[in-house]
N, C-alpha and C positions, 0 to 999 in steps of 0.2 A: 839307589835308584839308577838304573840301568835306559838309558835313552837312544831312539833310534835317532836315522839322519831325518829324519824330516820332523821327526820332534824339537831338534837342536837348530833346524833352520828355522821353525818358529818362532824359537827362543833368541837369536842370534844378534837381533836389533837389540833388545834388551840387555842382554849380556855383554856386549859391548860399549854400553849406557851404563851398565853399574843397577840396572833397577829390577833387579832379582834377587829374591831370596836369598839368602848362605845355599839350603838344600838343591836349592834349581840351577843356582849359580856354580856351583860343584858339580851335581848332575853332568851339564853343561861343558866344564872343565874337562872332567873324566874324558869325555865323548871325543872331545878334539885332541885328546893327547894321542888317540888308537886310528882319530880319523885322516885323513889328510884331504879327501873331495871336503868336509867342513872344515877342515882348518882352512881352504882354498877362499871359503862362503865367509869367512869371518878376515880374512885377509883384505877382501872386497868391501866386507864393513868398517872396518878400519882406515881401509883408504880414501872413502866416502867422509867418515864422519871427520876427516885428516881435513880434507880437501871443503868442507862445509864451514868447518870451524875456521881454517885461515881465510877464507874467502869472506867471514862473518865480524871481521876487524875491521875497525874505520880507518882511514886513508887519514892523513891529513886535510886532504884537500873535503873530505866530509865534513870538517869540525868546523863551526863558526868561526872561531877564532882566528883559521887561516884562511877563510875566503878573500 
């Protein structure tokens, strides 16, 4: 399956989530090995989900325990 760029920007959230298919998740694959403006768009989601996730850990000073 052969995908253009704005089918793989569609995809790009998902695919960086892990919650695509083998077939879409390859598709996908393929597409950013030849593209680089989408390897750019999945670099930015990368960054994002980087930057959500460490921001989404609790503190110490969150925990009961050390108030």
């Amino acid at each position: 399956m052969t995908m253009d760029c704005q089918q793989v920007e569609e995809l790009l959230s998902s695919y960086v989530n892990n919650e695509l298919t083998i077939g879409l998740r390859d598709a996908v694959a393929a597409h950013l090995q030849d593209c680089s403006a989408c390897q750019l768009v999945e670099e930015e989601y990368l960054a994002l989900q980087s930057l959500c996730q460490r921001d989404a850990r609790p503190t110490l000073a969150d925990t009961k325990a050390f108030s």
